[in-house]
C-alpha positions as CSV (number, residue, x, y, z in Angstrom):
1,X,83.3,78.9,63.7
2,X,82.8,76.1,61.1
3,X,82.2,72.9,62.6
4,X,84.5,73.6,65.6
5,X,87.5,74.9,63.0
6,X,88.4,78.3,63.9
7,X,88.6,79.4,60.0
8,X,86.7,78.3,56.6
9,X,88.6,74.7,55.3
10,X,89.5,76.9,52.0
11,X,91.3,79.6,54.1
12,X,93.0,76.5,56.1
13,X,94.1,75.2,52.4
14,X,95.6,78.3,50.9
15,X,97.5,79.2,54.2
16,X,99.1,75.2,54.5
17,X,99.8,75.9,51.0
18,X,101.5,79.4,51.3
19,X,103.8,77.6,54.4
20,X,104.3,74.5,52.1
21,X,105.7,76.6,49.1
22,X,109.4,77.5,50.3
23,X,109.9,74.0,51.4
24,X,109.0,72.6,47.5
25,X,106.3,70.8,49.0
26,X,103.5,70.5,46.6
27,X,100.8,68.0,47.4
28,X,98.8,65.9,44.8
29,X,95.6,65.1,45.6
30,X,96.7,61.1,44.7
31,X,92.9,59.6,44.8
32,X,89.6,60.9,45.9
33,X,86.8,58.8,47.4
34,X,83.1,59.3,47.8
35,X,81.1,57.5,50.1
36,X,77.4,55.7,49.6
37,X,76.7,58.7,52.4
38,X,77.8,61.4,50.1
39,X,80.9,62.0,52.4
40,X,84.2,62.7,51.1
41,X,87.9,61.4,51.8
42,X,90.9,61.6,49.9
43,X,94.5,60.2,49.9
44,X,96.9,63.2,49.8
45,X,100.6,62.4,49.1
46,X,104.0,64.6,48.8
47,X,105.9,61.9,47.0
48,X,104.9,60.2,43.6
49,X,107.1,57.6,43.9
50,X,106.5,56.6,47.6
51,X,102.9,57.8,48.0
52,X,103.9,58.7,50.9
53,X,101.3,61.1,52.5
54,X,97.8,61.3,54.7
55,X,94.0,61.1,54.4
56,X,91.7,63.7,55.1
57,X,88.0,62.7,55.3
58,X,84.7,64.8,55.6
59,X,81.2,65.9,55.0
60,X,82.5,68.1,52.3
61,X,84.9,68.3,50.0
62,X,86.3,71.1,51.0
63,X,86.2,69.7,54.8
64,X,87.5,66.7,53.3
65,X,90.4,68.8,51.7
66,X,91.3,70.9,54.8
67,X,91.4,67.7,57.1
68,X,94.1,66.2,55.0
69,X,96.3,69.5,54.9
70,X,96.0,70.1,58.6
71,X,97.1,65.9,59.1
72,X,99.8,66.8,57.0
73,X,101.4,69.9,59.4
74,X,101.1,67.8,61.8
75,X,103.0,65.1,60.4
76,X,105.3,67.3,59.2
77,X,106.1,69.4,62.4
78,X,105.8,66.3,64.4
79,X,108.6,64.8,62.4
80,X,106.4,61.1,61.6
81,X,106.2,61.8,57.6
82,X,108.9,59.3,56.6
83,X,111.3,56.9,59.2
84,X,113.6,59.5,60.4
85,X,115.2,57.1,62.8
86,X,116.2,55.0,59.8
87,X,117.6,58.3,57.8
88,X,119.4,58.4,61.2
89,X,120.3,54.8,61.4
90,X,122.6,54.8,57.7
91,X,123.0,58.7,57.7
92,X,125.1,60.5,60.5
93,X,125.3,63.8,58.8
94,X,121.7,63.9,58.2
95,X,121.8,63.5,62.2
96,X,124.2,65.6,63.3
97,X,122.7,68.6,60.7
98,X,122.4,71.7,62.8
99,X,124.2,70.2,66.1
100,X,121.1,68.6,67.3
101,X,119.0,65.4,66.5
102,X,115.8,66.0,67.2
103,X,114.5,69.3,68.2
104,X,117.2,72.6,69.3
105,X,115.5,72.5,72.8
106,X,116.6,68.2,73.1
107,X,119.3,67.5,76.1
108,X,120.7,64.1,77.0
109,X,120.4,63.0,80.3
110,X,122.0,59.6,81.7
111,X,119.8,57.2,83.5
112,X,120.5,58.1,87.3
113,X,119.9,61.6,86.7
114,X,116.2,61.3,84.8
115,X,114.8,59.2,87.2
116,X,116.2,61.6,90.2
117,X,114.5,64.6,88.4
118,X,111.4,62.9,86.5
119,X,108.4,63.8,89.6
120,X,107.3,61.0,91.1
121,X,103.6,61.6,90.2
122,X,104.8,61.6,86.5
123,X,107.0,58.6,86.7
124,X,104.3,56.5,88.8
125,X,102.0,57.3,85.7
126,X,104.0,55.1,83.1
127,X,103.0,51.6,83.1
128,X,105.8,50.4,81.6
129,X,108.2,51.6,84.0
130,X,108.3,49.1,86.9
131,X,109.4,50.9,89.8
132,X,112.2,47.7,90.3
133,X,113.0,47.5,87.2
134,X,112.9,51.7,85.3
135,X,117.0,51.5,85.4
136,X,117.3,48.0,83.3
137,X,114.6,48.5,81.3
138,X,115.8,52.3,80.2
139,X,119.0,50.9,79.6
140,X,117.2,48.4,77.1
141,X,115.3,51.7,75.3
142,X,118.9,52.8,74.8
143,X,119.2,50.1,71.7
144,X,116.4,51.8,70.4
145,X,117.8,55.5,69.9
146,X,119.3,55.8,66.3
147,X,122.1,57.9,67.9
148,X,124.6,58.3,71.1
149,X,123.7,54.9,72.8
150,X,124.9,55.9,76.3
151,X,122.3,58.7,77.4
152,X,118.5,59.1,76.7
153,X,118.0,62.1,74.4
154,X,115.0,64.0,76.3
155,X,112.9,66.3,75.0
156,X,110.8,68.9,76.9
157,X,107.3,69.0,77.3
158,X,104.7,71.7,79.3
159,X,103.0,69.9,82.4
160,X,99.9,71.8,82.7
161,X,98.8,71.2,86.4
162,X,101.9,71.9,88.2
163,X,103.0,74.9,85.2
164,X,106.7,73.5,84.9
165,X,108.7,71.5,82.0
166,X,109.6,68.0,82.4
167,X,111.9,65.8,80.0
168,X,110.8,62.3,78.7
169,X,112.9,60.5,76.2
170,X,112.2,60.9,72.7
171,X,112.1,57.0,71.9
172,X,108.8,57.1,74.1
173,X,107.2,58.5,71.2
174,X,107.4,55.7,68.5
175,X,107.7,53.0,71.2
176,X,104.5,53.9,73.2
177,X,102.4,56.9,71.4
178,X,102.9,56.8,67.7
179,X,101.0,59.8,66.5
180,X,98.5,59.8,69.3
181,X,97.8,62.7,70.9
182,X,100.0,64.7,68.1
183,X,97.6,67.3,66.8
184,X,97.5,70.7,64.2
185,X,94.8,73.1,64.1
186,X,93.9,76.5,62.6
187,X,94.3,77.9,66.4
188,X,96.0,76.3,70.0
189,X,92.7,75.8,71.3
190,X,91.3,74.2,68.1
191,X,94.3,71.6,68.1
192,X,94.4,70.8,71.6
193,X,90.8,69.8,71.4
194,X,91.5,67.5,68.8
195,X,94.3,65.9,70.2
196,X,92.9,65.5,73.6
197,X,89.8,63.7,72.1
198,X,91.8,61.6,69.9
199,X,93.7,60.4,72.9
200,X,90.0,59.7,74.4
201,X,89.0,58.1,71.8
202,X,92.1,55.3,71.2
203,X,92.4,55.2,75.3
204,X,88.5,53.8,74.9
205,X,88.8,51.4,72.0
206,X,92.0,49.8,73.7
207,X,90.2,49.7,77.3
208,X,87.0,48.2,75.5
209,X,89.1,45.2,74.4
210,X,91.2,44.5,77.2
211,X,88.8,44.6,79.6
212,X,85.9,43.3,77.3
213,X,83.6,46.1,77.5
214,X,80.4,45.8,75.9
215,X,79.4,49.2,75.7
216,X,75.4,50.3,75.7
217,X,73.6,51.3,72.5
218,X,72.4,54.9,71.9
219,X,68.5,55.2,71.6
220,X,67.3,55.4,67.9
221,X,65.1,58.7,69.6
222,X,67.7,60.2,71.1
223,X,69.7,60.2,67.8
224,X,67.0,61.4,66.1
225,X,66.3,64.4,68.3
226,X,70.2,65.5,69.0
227,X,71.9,64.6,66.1
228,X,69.6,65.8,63.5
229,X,72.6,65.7,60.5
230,X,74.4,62.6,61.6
231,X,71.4,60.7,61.5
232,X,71.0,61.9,57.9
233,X,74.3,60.4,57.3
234,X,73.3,57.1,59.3
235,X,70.0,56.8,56.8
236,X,71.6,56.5,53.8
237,X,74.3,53.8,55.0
238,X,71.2,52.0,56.1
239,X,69.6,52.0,52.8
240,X,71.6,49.0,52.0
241,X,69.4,46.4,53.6
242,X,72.3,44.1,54.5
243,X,73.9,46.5,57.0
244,X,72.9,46.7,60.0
245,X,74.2,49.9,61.9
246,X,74.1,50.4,65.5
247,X,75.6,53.4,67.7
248,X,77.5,52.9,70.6
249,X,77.8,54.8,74.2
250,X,81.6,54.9,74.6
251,X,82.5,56.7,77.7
252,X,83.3,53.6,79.9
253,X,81.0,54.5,83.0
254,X,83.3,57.9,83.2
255,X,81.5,59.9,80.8
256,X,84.8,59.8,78.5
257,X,83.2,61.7,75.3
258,X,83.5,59.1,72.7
259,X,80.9,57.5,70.5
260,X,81.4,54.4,68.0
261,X,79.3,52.8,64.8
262,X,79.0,49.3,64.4
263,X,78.4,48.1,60.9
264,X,78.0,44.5,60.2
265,X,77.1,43.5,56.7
266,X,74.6,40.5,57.0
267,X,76.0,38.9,53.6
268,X,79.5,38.1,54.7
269,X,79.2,38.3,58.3
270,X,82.0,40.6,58.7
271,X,81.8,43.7,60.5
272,X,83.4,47.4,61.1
273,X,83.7,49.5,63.9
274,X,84.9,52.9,64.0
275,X,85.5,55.7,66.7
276,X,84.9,59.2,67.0
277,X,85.7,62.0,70.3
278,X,84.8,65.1,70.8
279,X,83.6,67.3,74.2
280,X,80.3,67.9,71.8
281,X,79.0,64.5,70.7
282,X,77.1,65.4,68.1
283,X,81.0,66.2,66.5
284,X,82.1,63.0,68.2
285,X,79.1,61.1,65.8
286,X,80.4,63.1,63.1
287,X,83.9,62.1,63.2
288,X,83.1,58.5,63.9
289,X,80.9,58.9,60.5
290,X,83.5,60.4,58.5
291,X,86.4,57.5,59.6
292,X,84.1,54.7,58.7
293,X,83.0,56.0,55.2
294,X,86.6,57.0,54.9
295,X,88.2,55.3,51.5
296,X,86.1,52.8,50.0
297,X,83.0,50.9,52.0
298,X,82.8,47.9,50.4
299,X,86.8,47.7,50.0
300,X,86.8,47.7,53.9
301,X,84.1,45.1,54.1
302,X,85.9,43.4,51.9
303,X,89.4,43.3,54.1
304,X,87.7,42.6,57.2
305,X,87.1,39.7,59.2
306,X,84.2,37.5,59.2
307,X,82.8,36.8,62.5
308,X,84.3,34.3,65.0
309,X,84.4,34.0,68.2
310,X,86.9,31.3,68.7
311,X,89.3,33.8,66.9
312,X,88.0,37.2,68.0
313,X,89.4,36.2,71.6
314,X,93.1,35.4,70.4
315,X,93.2,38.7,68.3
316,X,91.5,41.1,69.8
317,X,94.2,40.6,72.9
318,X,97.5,40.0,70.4
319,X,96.2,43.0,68.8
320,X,97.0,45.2,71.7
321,X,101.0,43.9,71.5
322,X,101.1,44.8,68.1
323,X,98.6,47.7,68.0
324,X,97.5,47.8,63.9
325,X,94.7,49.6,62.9
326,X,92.6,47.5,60.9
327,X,93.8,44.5,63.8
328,X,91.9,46.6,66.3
329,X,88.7,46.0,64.3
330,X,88.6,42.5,65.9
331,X,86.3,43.2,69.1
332,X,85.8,40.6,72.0
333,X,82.7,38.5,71.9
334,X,80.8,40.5,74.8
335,X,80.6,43.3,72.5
336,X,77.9,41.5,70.1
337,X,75.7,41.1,73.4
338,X,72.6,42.5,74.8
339,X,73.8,42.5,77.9
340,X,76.0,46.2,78.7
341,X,78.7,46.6,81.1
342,X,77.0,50.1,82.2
343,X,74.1,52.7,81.3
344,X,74.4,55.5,79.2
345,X,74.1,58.7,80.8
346,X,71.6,60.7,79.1
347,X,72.8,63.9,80.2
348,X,76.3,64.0,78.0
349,X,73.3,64.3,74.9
350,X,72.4,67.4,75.6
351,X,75.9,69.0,76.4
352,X,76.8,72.1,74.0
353,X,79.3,74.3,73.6
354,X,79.7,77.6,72.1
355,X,83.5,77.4,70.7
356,X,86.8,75.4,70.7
357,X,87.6,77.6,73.8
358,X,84.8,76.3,75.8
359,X,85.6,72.9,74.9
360,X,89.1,73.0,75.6
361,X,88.6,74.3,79.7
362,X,85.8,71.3,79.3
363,X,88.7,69.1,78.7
364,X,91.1,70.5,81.3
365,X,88.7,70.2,83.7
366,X,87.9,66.5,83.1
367,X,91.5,65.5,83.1
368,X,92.3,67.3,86.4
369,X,89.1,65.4,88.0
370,X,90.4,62.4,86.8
371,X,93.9,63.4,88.1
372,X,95.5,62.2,85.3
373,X,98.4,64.5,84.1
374,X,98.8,66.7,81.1
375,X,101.8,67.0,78.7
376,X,101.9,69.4,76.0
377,X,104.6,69.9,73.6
378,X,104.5,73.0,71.0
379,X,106.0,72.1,67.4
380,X,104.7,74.8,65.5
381,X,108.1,76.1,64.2
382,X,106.5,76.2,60.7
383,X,103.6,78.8,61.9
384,X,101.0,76.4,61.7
385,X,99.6,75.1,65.2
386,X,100.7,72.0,66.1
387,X,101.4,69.7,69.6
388,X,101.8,66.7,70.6
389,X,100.0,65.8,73.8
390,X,100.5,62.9,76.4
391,X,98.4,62.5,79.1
392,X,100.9,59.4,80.7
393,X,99.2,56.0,81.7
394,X,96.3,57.2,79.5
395,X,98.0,57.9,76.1
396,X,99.9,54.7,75.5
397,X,98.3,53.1,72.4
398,X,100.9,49.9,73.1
399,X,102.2,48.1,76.6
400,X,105.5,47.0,76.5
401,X,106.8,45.2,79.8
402,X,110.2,44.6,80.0
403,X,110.0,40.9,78.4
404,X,107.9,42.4,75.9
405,X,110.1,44.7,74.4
406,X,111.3,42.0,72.2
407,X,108.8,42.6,70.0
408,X,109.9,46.3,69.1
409,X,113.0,44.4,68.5
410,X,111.3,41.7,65.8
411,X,110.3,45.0,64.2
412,X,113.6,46.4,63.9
413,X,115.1,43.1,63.0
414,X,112.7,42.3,60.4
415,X,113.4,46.1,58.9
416,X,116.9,45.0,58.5
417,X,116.6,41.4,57.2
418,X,113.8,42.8,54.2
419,X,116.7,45.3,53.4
420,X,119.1,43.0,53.2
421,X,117.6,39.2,52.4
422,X,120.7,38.1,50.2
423,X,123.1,37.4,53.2
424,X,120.4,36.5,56.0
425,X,121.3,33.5,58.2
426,X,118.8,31.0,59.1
427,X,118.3,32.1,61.9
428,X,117.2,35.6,61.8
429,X,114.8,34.8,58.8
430,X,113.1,32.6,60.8
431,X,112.3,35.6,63.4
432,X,111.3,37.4,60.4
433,X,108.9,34.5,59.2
434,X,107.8,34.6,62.7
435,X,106.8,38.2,62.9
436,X,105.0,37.9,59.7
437,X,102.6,35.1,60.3
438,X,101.4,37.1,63.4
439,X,100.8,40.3,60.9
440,X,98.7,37.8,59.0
441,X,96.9,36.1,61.7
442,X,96.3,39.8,63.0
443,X,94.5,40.9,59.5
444,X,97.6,42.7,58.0
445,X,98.0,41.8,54.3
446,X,100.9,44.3,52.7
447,X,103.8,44.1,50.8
448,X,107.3,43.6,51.9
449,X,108.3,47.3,51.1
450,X,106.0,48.4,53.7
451,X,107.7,46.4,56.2
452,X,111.4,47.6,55.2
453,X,110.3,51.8,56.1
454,X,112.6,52.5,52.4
455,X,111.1,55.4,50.4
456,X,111.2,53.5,47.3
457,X,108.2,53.4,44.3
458,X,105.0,51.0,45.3
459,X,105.9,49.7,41.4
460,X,109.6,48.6,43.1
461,X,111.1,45.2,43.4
462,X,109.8,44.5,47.2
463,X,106.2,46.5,46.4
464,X,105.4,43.9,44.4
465,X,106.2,40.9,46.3
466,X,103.0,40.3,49.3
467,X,103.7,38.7,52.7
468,X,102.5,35.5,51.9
469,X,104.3,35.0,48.6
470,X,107.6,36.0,50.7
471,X,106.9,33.3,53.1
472,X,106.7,30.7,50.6
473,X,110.4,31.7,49.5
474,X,110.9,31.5,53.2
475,X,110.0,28.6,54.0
476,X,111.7,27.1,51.0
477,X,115.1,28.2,51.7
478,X,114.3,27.2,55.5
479,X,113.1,23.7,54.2
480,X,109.5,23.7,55.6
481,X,107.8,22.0,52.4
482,X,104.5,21.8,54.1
483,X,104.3,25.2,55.6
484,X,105.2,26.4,52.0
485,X,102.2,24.3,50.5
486,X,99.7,25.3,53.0
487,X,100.4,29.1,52.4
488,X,100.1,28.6,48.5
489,X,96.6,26.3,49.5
490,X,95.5,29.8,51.4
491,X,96.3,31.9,48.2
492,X,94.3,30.2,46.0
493,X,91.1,29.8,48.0
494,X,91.1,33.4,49.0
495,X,92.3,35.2,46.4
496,X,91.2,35.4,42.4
497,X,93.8,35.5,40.3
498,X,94.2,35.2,36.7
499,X,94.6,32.5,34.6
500,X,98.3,32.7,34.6
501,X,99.0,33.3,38.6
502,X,96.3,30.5,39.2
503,X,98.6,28.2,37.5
504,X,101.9,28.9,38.5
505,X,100.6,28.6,42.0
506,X,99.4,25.1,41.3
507,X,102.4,24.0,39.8
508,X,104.4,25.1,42.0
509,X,102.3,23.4,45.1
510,X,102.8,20.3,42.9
511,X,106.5,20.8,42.8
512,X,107.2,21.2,46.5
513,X,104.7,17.9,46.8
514,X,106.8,15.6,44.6
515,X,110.1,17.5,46.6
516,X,108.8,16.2,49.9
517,X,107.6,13.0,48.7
518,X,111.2,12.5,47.2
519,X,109.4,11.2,44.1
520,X,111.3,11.4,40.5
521,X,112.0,14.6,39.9
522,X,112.6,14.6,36.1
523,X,109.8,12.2,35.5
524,X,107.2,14.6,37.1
525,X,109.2,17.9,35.7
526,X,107.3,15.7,32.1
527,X,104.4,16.0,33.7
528,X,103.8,18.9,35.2
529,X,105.3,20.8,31.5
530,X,102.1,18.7,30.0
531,X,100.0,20.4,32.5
532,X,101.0,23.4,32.8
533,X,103.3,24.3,30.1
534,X,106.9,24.9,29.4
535,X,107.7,28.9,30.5
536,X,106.2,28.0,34.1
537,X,107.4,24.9,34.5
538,X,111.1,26.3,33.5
539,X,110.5,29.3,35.8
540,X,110.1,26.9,38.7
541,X,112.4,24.3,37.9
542,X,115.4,27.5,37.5
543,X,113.8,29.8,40.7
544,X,113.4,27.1,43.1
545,X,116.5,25.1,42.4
546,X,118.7,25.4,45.5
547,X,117.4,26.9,48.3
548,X,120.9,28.4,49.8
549,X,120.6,30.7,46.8
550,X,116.8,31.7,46.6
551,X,117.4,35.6,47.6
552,X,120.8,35.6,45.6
553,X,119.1,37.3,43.0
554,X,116.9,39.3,45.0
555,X,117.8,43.2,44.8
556,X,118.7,44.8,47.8
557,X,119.6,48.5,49.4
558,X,123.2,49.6,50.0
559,X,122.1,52.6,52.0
560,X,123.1,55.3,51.8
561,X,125.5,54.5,49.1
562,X,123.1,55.2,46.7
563,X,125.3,55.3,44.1
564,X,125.7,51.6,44.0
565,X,122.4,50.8,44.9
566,X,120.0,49.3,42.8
567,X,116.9,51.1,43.6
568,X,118.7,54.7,43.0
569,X,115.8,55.2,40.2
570,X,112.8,54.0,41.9
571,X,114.2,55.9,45.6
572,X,113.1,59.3,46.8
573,X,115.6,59.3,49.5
574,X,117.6,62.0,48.4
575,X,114.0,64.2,48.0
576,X,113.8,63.6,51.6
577,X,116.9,64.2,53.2
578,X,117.4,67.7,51.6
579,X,113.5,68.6,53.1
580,X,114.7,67.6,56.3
581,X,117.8,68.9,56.5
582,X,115.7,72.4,55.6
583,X,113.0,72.0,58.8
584,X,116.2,71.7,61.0
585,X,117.5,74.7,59.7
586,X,114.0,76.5,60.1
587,X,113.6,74.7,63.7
588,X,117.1,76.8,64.4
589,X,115.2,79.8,63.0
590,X,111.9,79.6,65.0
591,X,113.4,79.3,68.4
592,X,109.9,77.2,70.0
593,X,109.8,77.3,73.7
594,X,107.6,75.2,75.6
595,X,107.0,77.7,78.0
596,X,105.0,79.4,74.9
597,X,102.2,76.7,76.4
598,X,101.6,78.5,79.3
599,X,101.1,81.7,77.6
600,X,98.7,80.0,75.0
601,X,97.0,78.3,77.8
602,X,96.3,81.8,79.9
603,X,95.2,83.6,76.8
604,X,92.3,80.6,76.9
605,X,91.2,82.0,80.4
């Protein structure tokens, strides 16, 4: 055993490679990082235009390499590479390939029916369903399956504790899970481990902020003595005299196996925190480790968010409605405290186990104590190991109440306006503008193509364009002058720009000032041309003319006629929808049964 991986990261490699090959999957490794630690991460992508692919991070680099393959088999079998339920949404034959949506095992079940067969003990576990209010509210997840809008489309999962398959719809997954809990490994007991611990792990970040946890610091002695090679790690980060690092205790008073790093640079007074589970906490250390140094340090740093505690309290709650990554950085105030919500218990330290097999039962064990439920679902139809656990009321990274739903629809809406901006109505683009300035208040700086799920080049039309620089057009069309001017005043005192961009900017500020002052307009049009010159004067003058017609020009996507569309050069659509179409067909082929679980789960004993 290596690590807790059940085979050597370069045997992991050449075997994801060997499965990869009949499917014309060829990775490139896209861009490789090394840490001030000497760890190693890389970005590992199966689509040159898109980029679309996973990191992998390590100690090594061949860990680093391994960890990226095995996150891509489970992206893969897991079906969360690309936005299948947009394929879905514009492309019914895509849908319909192979007489099944999904999965071949998937039934539809109408509304009256689930809840009469879902158990009780199950049922009473989801949060969001209300027991006076599961029939409206699953009629209101029915607007979110791409497909037959009458039925929920189930799929099956294992339930460990009482050995028998229940059926949960498939829109739980995006909705309430994301990837969490989805997990690949070189053997069941491998990838189980690491799911179960990543579910640990968000399940403790997300209780940490609603609750405003302030979790105790682990002893510099104890480090030393029990995590001989972390600490390593942990000494070279801190040979840059502005960070301060820290190591947290994690397991919320119910010895939950999870550990996390504070770093907070002392320059800019912004911070990072990063998470790491495992039943063996020296792995858990390891993990958290390898996440922080993962990309670039100082690029993080410089993305994060300065301390504040006025604004750590509004985001650190907002973040747990719209769940983003880098947003769940922003901890509560408590958390820079001496003062601990519990003690750590000493005894998890010295915990050790001799193989994934011992720290799966470990797992089991703590689950059943808890008497929380386990759901596994196999999805290894390409050979390679991969599940997706839920353990419910536990494994929900994001709480939607019935009211609340309506932001799951903002996201969907805001999908279809980016795709379509030319023929928007007022109305909707100001729900779009809307959703966007909470992405920015939350930390999230993209592009519009991120926002739109289209597997078009970064270098495209809407990779180029960033949030705030749509919402000045926005806002513009809209007729909000002052909202407009305040977003350009933001750009320029946070971000350096050349010569040229610096100017434009100011110019055009200067524009919508003389607009809302209703001074001369081809008396100041001298001006500004004096200042700033003719080409961005012009540019302004002709862009911002009428705002009815700001997006006339704007290109947008015709799916799936690509024909006609104007993106059909810079689109890997068609790349896509011939791969999936082939992991239906070798779905058909496999034949996974979810009963396989139970088998995989006796051979454990």
């Amino acid at each position: 055993m290596f690590g807790y991986k059940d085979e050597r990261p370069e045997i992991t490699v050449t075997n994801i490679r060997t499965i990869l090959k009949p499917l014309g999957l060829f990775p490139i490794e896209k861009k490789w990082y090394f840490s001030c630690a000497d760890t190693c991460s890389l970005h590992l992508t199966i689509d040159e235009k898109t980029n679309w692919g996973v990191y992998g991070k390590g100690v090594t680099y061949k860990e680093a390499l391994a960890s990226a393959y095995g996150e891509l088999m489970e992206r893969l079998q897991n079906q969360i590479l690309y936005p299948l339920d947009l394929f879905y949404s514009f492309d019914k034959k895509l849908a319909k390939h192979c007489n099944f949506f999904v999965t071949p095992d998937e039934k539809f079940i109408d509304i009256p029916t689930f809840i009469k067969e879902m158990p009780p003990e199950i049922i009473n576990k989801f949060p969001h369903l209300n027991k006076n209010k599961v029939i409206p509210y699953l009629r209101k997840l029915l607007k979110f399956q791409s497909f037959y809008k009458t039925d929920l489309l189930c799929i099956p999962y294992y339930d460990v504790f009482s050995d028998s398959i229940v059926y949960l719809p498939s829109v739980f997954t995006p909705l309430f899970y994301g990837s969490n809990g989805m997990c690949a490994g070189n053997t069941f007991e491998e990838a189980i481990v690491q799911g179960i611990s990543e579910i640990f792990e968000r399940f403790a970040k997300i209780k940490i902020i609603q609750n405003e946890i302030n979790p105790p610091r682990i002893p510099e002695l104890l480090l030393q003595k029990y995590f001989t090679n972390e600490y390593l790690i942990l000494k070279k980060i801190r040979q840059n005299k502005n960070y301060f690092v820290e190591v947290r205790d994690c397991s919320l008073n119910i010895n939950l196996p999870v550990i996390a790093i504070l770093l907070f640079d002392q320059v800019s007074n912004k911070y990072l925190i990063s998470f790491g589970a495992h039943p063996d906490l020296r792995m858990a250390l390891n993990r958290a480790l390898t996440e922080l140094l993962q990309l670039n340090l100082k690029w993080k740093l410089h993305h994060a968010r300065p301390f504040d505690i006025e604004e750590s309290i509004e985001i650190s709650k907002k973040s747990l409605e719209y769940y983003d990554l880098r947003s769940m950085t922003v901890l509560p105030n408590v958390f820079f405290s001496d003062c601990y919500t519990f003690q750590y218990n000493r005894q998890n330290y010295v915990r050790s186990f001799r193989n994934n097999r011992d720290c799966l039962n470990y797992l089991i064990d703590f689950i059943k104590k808890m008497n929380w439920k386990l759901l596994i679902r196999n999805n290894s139809y390409l050979k390679f190991p991969t599940f997706q656990i839920i353990i419910p009321g536990i494994s929900e990274i994001r709480y939607f109440s019935y009211t609340k739903l309506r932001v799951v629809e903002e996201e969907v809406s805001v999908a279809s306006v980016l795709r379509s901006i030319d023929r928007v109505s007022n109305k909707r683009l100001r729900i779009t503008v809307s959703y966007i300035e909470n992405l920015l208040r939350l930390g999230y700086d993209s592009n519009l193509l991120s926002l739109t799920g289209l597997p078009l080049s970064s270098k495209s039309f809407l990779g180029k364009i960033n949030l705030p620089s749509f919402l000045i057009y926005a806002y513009w069309k809209l007729g909000e002058l002052t909202k407009a001017i305040n977003v350009i005043d933001n750009l320029l005192c946070k971000k350096n720009y050349d010569f040229q961009i610096n100017s434009y900017l100011r110019c055009l500020k200067n524009y919508f000032v003389i607009l809302k002052r209703k001074d001369n307009i081809m008396m100041n049009k001298e001006v500004l041309t004096k200042i700033y010159g003719s080409l961005i004067v012009e540019k302004i003058f002709g862009e911002f003319k009428k705002p009815k017609q700001i997006f006339i020009n704007w290109n947008n996507a015709v799916c799936p006629t690509c024909s006609r569309c104007c993106f059909k050069n810079e689109c890997s659509y068609e790349r896509f929808r011939i791969l999936h179409m082939e992991l239906k067909n070798v779905m058909v082929r496999a034949g996974i049964n979810q009963e396989e679980v139970h088998r995989l789960l006796e051979q454990n004993n």
